[in-house]
Residue, then its C-alpha position, 0 to 999 in steps of 0.5 A: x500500500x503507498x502510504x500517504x505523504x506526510x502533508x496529507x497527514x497535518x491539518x490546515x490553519x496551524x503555524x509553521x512552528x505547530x508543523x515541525x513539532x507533529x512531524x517530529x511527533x510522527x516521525x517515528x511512526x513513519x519510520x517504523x514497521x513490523x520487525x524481521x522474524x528470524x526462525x529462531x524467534x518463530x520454533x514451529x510448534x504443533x498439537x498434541x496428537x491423541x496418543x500423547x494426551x491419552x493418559x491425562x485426566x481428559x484423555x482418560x474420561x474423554x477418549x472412551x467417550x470419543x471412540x464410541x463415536x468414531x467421526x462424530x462430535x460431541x457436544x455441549x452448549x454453553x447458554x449462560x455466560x456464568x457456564x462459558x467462564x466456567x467451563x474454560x477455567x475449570x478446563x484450564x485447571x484441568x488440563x496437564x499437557x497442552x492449551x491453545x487459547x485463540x481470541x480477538x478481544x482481551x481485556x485487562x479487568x477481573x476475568x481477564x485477569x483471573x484467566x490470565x493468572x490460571x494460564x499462568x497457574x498452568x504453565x506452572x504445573x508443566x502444561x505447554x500453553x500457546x496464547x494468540x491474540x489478535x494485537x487490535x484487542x488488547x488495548x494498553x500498555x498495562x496488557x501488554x506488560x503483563x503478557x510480557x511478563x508471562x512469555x518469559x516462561x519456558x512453558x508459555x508463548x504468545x504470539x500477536x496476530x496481525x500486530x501494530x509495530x508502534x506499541x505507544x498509541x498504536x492506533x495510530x498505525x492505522x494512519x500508515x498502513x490501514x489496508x493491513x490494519x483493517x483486517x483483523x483475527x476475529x476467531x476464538x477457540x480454546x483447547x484444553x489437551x487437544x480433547x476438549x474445545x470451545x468455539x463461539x462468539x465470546x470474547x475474554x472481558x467482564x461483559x462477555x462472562x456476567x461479571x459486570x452490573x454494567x452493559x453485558x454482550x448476550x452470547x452463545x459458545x459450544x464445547x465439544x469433544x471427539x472429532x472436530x477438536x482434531x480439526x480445530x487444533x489444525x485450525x488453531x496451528x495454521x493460525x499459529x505458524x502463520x506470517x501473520x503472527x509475530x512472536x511478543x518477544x520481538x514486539x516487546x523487548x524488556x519484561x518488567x521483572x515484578x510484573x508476574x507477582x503483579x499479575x498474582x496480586x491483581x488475581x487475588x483482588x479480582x477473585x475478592x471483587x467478584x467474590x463480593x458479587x457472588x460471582x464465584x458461587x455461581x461458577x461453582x454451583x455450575x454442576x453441568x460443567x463439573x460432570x462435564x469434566x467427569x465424563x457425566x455429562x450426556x452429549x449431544x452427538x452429531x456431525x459437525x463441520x468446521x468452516x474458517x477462514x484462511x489466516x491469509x485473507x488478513x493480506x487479501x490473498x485468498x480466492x473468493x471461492x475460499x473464503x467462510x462466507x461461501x461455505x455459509x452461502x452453499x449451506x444456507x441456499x437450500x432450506x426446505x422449511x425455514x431458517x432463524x438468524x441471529x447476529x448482532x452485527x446485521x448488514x445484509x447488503x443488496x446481495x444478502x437481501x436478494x438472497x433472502x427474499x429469493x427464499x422467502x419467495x419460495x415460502x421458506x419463514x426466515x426470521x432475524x434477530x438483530x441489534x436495536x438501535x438503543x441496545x448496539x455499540x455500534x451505530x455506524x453497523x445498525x446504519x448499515x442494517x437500518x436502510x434494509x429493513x423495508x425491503x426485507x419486511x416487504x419480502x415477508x421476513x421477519x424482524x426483530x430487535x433485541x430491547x436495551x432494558x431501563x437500568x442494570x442487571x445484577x449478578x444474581x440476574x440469569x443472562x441467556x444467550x439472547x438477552x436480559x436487563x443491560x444486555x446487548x446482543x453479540x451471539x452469532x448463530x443460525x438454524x436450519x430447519x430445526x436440524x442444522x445449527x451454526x454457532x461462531x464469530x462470524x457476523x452476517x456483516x461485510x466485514x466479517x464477510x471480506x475483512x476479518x478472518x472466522x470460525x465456526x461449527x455448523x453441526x446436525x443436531x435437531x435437538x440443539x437446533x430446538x434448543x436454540x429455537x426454544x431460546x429464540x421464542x422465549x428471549x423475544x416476547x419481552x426482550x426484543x421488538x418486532x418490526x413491522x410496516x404499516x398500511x402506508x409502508x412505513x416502519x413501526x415497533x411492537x413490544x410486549x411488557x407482561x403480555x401488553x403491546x407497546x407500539x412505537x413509530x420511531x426507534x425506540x428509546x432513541x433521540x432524534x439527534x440519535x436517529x438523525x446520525x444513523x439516517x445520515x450514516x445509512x446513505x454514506x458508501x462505508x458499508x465496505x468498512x463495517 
């Protein structure tokens, strides 16, 4: 990419002594770029294969269970966000040979921390520990000491997927490079002992695990056995091995030697603080996922695929025909009787709404679970939704918004997968005919289509896809609208609050100055940037 010279980049009406002090300041940001990798740097590393892990307290409850079903997968969903963190702490705690943990965002608050410290814990009692981060989600210098700190052990290595070369204000760097920088690593999994893992839509931070009274991000995982880990953990090593992934050490020189024993005392105050919430007790009256551990648990078993991306798409050399969206396309192009969606980023574009209307031309019910304007953290995405609402309604779809409820939820307040008090929707999931089910991080948006890289898990289960179905009815009536149009073609909103319909003629629980910014946003040309 040429990158653009350096008047363009100072604004007009400043003097020419203000001119000299922001080169000055820019300089070093000119200069800069991403550092050579020597092979010495980058030690090729793999997954485990089977026989390796055989013997651990894993292999030994889950490899009977996994040969019982040759070329299937078991699974199990994770609804609730108390589960989801439960589920990778307790696999973290349990696993005695390897963990592979892959994530876009991760956040230096009290479950970022107290994973961080049980990865630490882990690598202390011997387990190889390969963490991969996407470099856009950790924001802070705070982060990147901490992870400093934890690559200097002989078990542990970090590696940042598509990283910024300036660490100080290294948003910037999307000045100088932002071709690159705009593609980003969106993918997550977690692997305890190439046995167990969990894929989904989850990020690592307090609003993703119920652990804030704050705005919490409504969200689906699985966890799964047998077959499909094989391909997640493959998965996980291309990403690994890929240029794309840096090592830390060569981004981040000189490890604070303290920072470990403060990475310990931040975990100590963080289990105090949500201990004080009654965080923990609901982790540990989670009882599903300790028989889970123990082989307790009845799976689901089924045929499940993986579909992901290609690391390369970050460099934008991977054919059309190669990328996830694609895949999603051939599955989704034949329903025989209806298909439910869920994303919390909905930008259809003009291709996705003829795709859509075709099939419900064909009398396939569709119905969308998207984002209301009061409840996304992104107006920009919902501008690029909001224009395509009429043609979708008048093709007979569906639609509906999940509500953002007046006040805070509590820790005590359950948060399923599609919503409570607080929350904003962020599962991503989609069923077919009550008998197919995708559950990933790929948003049905142009930039998880084109731009960042996915993953995810379409499985055959009539039974989870009743499950996420069942999910579906019961968190819309009182947690979502439901748009419609009326006589003169004109949108409105219907909600129900203990069985009484409310109806709205504009968004609602919007401003005017809010509505204004997305109408003018929705006939700007950015749809490629969302």
């Amino acid at each position: 990419m040429n990158k653009p010279g350096i008047r363009s980049l100072l604004p007009g009406g400043i003097t020419w002594y203000q001119r000299i002090i922001m080169l000055v300041l820019i300089m070093p940001l000119l200069a800069c770029g991403l550092p050579h990798v020597r092979d010495s740097e980058k030690p090729p590393s793999v997954a485990l294969k089977p026989e390796e892990v055989v013997g651990t307290k894993l292999g030994q409850t889950m490899q009977p269970l996994k040969a019982a079903h040759p070329g299937q997968s078991g699974i199990m969903p994770l609804l609730d966000a108390y589960s989801a963190f439960a589920a990778r702490m307790l696999l973290t705690h349990s696993a005695q040979k390897t963990l592979d943990v892959q994530y876009y965002i991760w956040r230096n608050d009290n479950t970022g921390i107290l994973f961080l410290e049980a990865l630490r814990k882990a690598a202390e009692r011997g387990v190889r520990v390969r963490l991969l981060l996407d470099d856009n989600g950790i924001d802070g210098r705070a982060l990147d000491a901490r992870l400093a700190a934890l690559n200097q052990h002989p078990n542990m290595e970090i590696r940042l997927f598509n990283p910024f070369p300036f660490r100080t204000f290294k948003k910037l760097g999307f000045l100088f490079d932002f071709s690159r920088l705009n593609r980003r690593m969106h993918n997550k999994s977690f692997i305890a002992d190439n046995m167990v893992t969990i894929i989904g839509g989850r990020n690592v931070g307090d609003e993703y695990f119920g652990a804030t009274d704050g705005v919490l991000f409504a969200d689906l995982d699985v966890m799964a056995i047998g077959a499909v880990v094989d391909d997640t953990s493959r998965d996980f090593d291309r990403y690994w091995a890929s240029a794309s992934a840096y090592p830390l050490s060569v981004l981040i020189h000189e490890p604070n030697d303290d920072e470990l024993q403060r990475l310990s005392d931040a975990a100590e105050q963080a289990e105090k603080t949500v201990t004080g919430q009654g965080y923990l007790k609901a982790l540990k009256d989670s009882q599903f996922i300790h028989d889970f551990i123990d082989g307790q648990h009845a799976f689901d078993w089924a045929e499940v695929e993986l579909l992901s991306d290609s690391p390369e798409k970050v460099t934008g050399e991977v054919a059309d025909r190669d990328l996830m969206v694609f895949d999603l396309a051939r599955i989704l192009r034949n329903p025989r009787e209806s298909v439910d969606l869920v994303s919390p980023y909905f930008v259809p574009t003009q291709t996705g709404v003829n795709g859509f209307s075709r099939l419900a031309g064909r009398g396939i019910k569709i119905r969308i679970l998207t984002n209301a304007l009061e409840s996304t953290d992104v107006a920009a995405v919902h501008a690029g939704y909001a224009k395509w609402r009429k043609p979708l309604l008048q093709a007979g779809i569906q639609l509906y918004e999940m509500r953002r409820q007046a006040g805070t939820r509590h820790m005590k307040d359950y948060l399923g997968p599609f919503g409570s008090s607080g929350s904003s929707l962020h599962a991503k999931t989609f069923t077919i005919d009550r008998s197919h089910v995708f559950i990933g991080s790929f948003n049905f948006d142009p930039r998880s289509a084109r731009l960042n890289t996915e993953l995810g898990f379409i499985i055959e289960s009539p039974s989870l896809a009743e499950q996420v179905e069942n999910a579906f009815k019961s968190g819309i009536p009182e947690n979502a609208y439901e748009v419609r149009l009326n006589e003169n073609n004109r949108l409105y909103w219907v909600s129900y609050q203990d069985g009484v319909e409310q109806r709205y003629d504009v968004d609602p629980g919007t401003s005017w100055l809010q509505r204004l910014f997305v109408r003018v946003l929705s006939v700007m040309p950015i749809d490629w940037l969302l």
